[in-house]
Every structure is written in structure tokens, then in C-alpha cells.
C-alpha positions as CSV (number, residue, x, y, z in Angstrom):
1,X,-53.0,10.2,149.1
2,X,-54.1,10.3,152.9
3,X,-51.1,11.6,155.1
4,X,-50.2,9.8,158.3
5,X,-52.4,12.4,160.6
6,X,-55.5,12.0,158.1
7,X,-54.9,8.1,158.4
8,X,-55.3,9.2,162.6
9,X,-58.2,10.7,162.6
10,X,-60.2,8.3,160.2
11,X,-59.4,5.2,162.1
12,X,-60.7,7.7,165.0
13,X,-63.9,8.9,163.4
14,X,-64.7,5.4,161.8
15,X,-63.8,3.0,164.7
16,X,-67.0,2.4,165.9
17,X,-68.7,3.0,162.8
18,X,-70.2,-0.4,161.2
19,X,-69.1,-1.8,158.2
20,X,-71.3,-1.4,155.2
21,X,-70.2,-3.8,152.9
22,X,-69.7,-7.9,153.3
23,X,-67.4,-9.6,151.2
24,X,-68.7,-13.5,151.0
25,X,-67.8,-16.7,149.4
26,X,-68.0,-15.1,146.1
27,X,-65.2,-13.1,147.3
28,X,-63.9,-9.9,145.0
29,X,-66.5,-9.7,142.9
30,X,-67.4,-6.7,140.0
31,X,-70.9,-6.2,142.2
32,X,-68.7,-5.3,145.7
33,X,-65.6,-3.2,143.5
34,X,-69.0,-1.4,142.3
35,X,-70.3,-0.7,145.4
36,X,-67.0,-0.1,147.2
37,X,-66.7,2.9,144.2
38,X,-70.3,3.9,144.5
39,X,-69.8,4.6,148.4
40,X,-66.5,6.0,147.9
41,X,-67.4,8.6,145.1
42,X,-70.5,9.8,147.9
43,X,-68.5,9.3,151.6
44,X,-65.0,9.4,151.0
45,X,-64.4,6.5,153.4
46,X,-65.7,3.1,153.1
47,X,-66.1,0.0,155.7
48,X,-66.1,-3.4,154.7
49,X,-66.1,-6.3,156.5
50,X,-65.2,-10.2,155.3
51,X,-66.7,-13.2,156.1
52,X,-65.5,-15.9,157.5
53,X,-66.1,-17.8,154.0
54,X,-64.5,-15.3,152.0
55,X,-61.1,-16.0,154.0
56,X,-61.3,-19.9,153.6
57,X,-58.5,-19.0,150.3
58,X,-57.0,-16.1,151.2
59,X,-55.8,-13.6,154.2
60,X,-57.9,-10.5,154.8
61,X,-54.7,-8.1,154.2
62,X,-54.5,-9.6,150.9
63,X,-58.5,-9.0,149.6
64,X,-58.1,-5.7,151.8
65,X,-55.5,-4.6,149.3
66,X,-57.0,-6.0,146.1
67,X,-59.5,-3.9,146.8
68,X,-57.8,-0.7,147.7
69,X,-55.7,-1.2,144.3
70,X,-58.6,-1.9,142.0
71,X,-60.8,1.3,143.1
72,X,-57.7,3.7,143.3
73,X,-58.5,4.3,147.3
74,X,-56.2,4.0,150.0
75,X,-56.0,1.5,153.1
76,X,-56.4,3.5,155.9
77,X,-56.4,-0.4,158.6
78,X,-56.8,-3.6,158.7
79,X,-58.3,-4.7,162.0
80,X,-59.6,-8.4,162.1
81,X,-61.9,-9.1,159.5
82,X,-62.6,-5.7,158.9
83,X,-60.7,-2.7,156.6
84,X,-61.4,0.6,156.0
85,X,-61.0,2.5,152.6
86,X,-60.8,6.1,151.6
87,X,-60.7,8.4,148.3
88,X,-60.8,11.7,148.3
89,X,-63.8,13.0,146.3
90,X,-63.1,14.3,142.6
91,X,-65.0,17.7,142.2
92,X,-67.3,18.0,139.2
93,X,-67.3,21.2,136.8
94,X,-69.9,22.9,136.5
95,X,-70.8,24.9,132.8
């Protein structure tokens, strides 16, 4: 869970970052959640943007949150056609 002053300084840090993911026509697919999780599990935070075709059926707060709730992250913003994503990474044990 991403407190209100971690939200801050994400959106700060990330604004003029470019996205690194495109959600098209296809929409939601298994190939982006798998990539979203991918990037996730190695950065933390995660930028996607959405096509204009992608939001022909549905609002980009809606796939924005799809998302968020299908790889366990958080939505740090939804600006435009754009939304950012973070999970904090899960440390692995070492034997």
C-alpha cells in the first residue's frame, strides 16, 4: 500500500517519464497483465499508456483500474490516456 506522500513523490519522479507499455484494440489482454507484472516485479512502478482504440468501449479509469486490480499494484494517477502503477518489490530468501 503506497501512502499519500509516496503517491507525491511517484507522480513527481515519473511525470515526465514515458510510458512503457501501450494498451491497443485488443485491450486487457494476458500478454500486457504479463508484462505490466514482469516490469513491476523489476521497477516497482510502471507506465502505461492507452490508445485511442483501446478507449472506443470503455474509459481509461476503468482499464486503469482493471489493471491495478488484476496485478495486485496500486494506482498511483490517471492523467489523460496515461496511468501509472506501483508494487512494492517482494524480497526473495536466500538458502
Amino acid at each position: 500500500m503506497a501512502t499519500p506522500r509516496m503517491k507525491r513523490r511517484i507522480k513527481r519522479e515519473f511525470s515526465m517519464e514515458k510510458p512503457t507499455i501501450r494498451i491497443g484494440k485488443a485491450g486487457v489482454s494476458q500478454q500486457v497483465l504479463g508484462e505490466v507484472e514482469k516490469q513491476l516485479d523489476k521497477n516497482e512502478v510502471v507506465k502505461v499508456k492507452i490508445l485511442k482504440s483501446a478507449l472506443q468501449v470503455r474509459k481509461a479509469k476503468e482499464i486503469a483500474s482493471e489493471v491495478a486490480e488484476k496485478t495486485s499494484s496500486t494506482l498511483i494517477e490517471v492523467r489523460g490516456h496515461t496511468f501509472t502503477l506501483y508494487r512494492r518489490k517482494t524480497r526473495k530468501r536466500r538458502k
